[in-house]
C-alpha positions as CSV (number, residue, x, y, z in Angstrom):
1,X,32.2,78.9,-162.9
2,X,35.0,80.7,-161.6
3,X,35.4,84.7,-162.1
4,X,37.9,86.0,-164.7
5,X,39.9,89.3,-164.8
6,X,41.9,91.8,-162.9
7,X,39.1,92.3,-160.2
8,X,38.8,89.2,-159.8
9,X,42.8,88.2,-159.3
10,X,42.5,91.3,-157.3
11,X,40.6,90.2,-155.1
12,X,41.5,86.6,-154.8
13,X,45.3,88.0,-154.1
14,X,44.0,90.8,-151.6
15,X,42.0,88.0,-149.2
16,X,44.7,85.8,-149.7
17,X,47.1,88.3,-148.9
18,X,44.8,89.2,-145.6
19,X,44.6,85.9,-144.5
20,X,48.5,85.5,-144.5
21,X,49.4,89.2,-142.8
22,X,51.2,89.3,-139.6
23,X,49.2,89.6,-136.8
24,X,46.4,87.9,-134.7
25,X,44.3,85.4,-137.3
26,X,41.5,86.3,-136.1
27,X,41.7,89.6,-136.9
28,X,43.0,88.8,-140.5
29,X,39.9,86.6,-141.1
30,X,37.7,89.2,-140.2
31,X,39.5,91.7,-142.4
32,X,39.8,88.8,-145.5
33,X,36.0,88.2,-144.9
34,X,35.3,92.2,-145.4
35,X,37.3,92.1,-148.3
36,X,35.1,89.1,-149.6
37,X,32.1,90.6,-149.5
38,X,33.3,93.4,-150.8
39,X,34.5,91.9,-153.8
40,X,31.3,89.6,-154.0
41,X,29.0,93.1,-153.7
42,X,31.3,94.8,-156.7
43,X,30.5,91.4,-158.8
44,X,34.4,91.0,-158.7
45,X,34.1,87.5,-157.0
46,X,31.0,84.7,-157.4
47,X,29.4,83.5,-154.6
48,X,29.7,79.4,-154.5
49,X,28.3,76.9,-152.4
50,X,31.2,75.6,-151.0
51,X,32.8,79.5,-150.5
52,X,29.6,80.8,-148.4
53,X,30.1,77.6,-146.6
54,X,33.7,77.7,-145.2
55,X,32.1,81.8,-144.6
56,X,29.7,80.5,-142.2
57,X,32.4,78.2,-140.6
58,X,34.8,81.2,-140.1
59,X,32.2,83.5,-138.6
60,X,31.3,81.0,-136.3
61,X,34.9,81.2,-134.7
62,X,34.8,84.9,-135.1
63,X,31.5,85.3,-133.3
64,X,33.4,83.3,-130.5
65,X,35.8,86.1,-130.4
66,X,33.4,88.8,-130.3
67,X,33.2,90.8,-126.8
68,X,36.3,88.2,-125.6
69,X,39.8,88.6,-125.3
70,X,41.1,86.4,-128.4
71,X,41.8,83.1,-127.8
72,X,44.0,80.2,-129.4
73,X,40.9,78.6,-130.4
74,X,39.0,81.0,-132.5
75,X,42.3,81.9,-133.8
76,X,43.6,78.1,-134.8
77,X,40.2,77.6,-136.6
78,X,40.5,80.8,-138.8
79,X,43.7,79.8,-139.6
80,X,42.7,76.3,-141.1
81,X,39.0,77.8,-142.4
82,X,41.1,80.3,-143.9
83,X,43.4,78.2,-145.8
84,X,40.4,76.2,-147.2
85,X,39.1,79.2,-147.8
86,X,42.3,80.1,-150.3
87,X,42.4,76.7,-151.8
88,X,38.1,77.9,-152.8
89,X,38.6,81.5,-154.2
90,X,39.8,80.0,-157.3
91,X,36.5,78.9,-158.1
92,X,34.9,81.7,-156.8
């Protein structure tokens, strides 16, 4: 069941907006994914299955990206993860 309320479309809107900012995607994902949590911790956001699963995708590109410069890679497959990712928060 999906999460109602302004916390809620506050976060949904800040993660979305995260994942869309200018700059590297990789970055943005790991900012949209701090976001996330926080909102999941504050009990803004539920935890699905389908949400922690396109989390564990994302991390795995961002743990790629970790220590390295940041490549196209890491940064084409938070892009897609992260629009799956958007098309998900409403159910979250």
């Amino acid at each position: 069941m999906a999460s109602h309320g302004a916390a809620a479309d506050a976060a949904r809107a800040d993660v979305i907006a995260l994942l869309n900012a200018r700059g590297h995607a990789v970055e943005n994902a790991r900012r949209a994914l701090d976001r996330l949590e926080q909102a999941f911790d504050e009990g803004a956001l539920v935890r699905t299955e389908k949400v922690d699963e396109a989390i564990g995708d994302i991390a795995i590109a961002l743990r790629q990206a970790e220590g390295q410069k940041l490549g196209g890679k890491s940064a084409e497959a938070a892009r897609l993860i992260g629009r799956r990712l958007e098309r998900l928060l409403d159910h979250a």
